[in-house]
Structures are given as structure tokens and as C-alpha cells.
Backbone as CSV, one residue per row, in Angstrom:
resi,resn,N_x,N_y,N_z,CA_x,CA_y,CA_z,C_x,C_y,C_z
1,UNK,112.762,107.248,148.737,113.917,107.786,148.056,114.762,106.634,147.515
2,UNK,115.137,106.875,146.343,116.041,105.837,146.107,117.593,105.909,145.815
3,UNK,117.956,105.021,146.347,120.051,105.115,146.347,120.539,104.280,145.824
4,UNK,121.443,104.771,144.609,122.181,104.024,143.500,122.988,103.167,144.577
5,UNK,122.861,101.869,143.824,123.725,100.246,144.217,124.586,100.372,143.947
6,UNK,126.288,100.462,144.432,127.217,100.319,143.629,127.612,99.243,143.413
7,UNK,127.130,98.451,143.474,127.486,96.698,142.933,126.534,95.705,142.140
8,UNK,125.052,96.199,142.162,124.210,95.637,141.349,123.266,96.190,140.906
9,UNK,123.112,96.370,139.482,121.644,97.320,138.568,122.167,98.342,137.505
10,UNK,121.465,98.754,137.274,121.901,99.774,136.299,123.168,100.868,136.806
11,UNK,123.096,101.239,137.789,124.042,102.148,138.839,125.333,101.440,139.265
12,UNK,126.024,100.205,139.272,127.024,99.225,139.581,127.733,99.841,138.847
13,UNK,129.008,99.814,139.723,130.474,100.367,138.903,131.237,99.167,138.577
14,UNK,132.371,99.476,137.931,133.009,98.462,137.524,133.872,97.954,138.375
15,UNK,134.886,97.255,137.690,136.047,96.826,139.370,136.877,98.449,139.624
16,UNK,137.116,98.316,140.732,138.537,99.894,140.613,139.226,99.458,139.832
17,UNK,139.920,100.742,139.145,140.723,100.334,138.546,141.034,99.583,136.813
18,UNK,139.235,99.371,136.470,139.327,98.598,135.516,139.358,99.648,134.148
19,UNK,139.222,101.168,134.281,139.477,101.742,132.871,140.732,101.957,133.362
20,UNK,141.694,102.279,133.780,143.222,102.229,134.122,143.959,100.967,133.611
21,UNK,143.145,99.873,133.753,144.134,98.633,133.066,143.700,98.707,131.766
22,UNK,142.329,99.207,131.012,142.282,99.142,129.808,143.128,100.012,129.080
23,UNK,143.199,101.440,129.552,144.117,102.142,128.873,145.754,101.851,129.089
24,UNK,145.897,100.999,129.835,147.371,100.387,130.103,147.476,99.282,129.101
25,UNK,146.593,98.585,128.617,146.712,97.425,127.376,146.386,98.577,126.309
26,UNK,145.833,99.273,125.895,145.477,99.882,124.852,147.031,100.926,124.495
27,UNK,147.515,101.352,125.802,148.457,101.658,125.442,150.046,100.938,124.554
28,UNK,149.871,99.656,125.358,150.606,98.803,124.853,150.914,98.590,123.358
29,UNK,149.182,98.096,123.419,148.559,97.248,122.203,147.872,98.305,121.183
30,UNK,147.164,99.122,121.652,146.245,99.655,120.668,146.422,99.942,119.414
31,UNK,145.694,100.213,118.524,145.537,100.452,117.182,144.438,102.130,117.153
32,UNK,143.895,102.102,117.882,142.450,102.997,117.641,142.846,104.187,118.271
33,UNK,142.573,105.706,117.625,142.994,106.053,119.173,141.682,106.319,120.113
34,UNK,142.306,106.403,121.011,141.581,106.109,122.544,139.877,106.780,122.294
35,UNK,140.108,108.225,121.973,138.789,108.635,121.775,137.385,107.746,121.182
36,UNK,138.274,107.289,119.863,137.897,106.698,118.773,137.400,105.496,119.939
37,UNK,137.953,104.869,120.440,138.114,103.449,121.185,136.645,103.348,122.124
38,UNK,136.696,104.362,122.910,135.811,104.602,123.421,134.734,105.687,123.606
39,UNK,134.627,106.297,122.791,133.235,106.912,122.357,132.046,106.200,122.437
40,UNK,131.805,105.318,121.843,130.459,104.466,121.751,129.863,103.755,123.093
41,UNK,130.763,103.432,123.978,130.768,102.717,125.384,129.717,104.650,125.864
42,UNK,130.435,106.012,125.573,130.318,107.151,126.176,128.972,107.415,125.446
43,UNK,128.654,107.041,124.349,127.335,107.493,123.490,126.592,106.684,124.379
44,UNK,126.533,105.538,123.943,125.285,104.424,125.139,124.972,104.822,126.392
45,UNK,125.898,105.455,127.128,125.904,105.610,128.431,124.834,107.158,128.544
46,UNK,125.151,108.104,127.823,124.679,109.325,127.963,122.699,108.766,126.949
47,UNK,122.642,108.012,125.871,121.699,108.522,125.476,120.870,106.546,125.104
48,UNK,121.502,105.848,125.800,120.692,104.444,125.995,120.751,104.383,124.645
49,UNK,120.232,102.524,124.791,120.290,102.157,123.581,119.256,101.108,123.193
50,UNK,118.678,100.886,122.118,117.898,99.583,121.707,117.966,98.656,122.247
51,UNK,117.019,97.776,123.223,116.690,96.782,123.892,116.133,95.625,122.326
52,UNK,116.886,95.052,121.785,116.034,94.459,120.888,115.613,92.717,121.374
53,UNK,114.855,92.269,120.587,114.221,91.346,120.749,114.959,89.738,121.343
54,UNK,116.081,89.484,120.959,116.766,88.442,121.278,116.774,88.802,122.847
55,UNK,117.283,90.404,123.374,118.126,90.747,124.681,116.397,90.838,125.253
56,UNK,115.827,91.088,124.767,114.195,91.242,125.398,113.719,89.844,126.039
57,UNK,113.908,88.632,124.959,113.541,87.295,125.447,114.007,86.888,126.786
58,UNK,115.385,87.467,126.779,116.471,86.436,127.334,116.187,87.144,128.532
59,UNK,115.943,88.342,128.850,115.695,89.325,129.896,113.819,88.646,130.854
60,UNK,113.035,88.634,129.922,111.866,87.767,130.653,111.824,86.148,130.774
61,UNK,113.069,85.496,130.493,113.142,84.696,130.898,113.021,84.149,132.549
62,UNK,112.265,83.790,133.321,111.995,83.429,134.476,112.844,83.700,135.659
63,UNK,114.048,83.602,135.257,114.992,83.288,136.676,115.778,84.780,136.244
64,UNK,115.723,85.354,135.193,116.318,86.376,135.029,115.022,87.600,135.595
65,UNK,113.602,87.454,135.290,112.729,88.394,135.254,112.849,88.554,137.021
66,UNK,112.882,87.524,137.699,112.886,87.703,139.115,114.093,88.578,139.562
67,UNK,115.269,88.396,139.233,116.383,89.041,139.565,116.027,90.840,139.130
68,UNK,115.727,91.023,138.235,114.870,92.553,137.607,113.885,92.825,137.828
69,UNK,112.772,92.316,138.569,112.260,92.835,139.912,112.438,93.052,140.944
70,UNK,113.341,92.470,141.292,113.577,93.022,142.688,114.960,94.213,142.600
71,UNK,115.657,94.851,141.721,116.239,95.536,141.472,115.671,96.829,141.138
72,UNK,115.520,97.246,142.182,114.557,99.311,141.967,115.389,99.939,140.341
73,UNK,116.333,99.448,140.383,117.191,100.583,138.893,116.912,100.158,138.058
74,UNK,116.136,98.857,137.974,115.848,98.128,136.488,114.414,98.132,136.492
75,UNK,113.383,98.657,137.479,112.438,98.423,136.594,111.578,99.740,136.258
């Protein structure tokens, strides 16, 4: 059986707290509204996205390929 990591792999959350400080600067600062702001972070998440060739290299690079084997959510 396998159990989501909450600190490393595809399943890792962020810090607590860290969409609360974004919408606290966005509130400040923003220009976009919020929806607008973050939709695309919400598209990627629900329907993945293109692994392309640069992020492909850099990913079988040696010391990285070991770290993504031994991580059950990444391979």
C-alpha cells in the first residue's frame, strides 16, 4: 500500500501557511485578480503538464535520477 509523503515527492505540501501569505502580498500588491492569479498553478495540478526535454535531461541526470528512485510518488 502506498502513503502520500507530506514532505517529499509528488504528494509534499507546502510550508503552513504559505497560500495565506501569498494572498496577504497579493492583497497588498496585486494587480491580477486572484482567480486569474491562480488558475494555472489549479489547471497543472488537476490535469499535469508537459515534462519537456530540458526538465527531462536535468531529471536523469545521475544524482537527481537516484533521488527519483527511491521516491514511490515519482516513479
Amino acid at each position: 500500500m502506498y502513503f502520500c509523503n507530506s514532505t517529499t515527492g509528488p504528494s509534499a505540501s507546502g510550508i503552513p501557511g504559505e497560500i495565506k501569505g501569498f494572498h496577504e502580498a497579493w492583497k497588498q500588491y496585486g494587480r491580477l485578480q486572484w482567480k486569474e492569479l491562480v488558475q494555472p498553478a489549479i489547471d497543472f495540478a488537476r490535469n499535469g503538464f508537459l515534462f519537456g526535454y530540458a526538465a527531462f535531461t536535468a531529471a536523469n541526470r545521475s544524482s537527481v535520477l537516484k533521488a527519483i528512485e527511491k521516491d514511490e510518488g515519482l516513479r
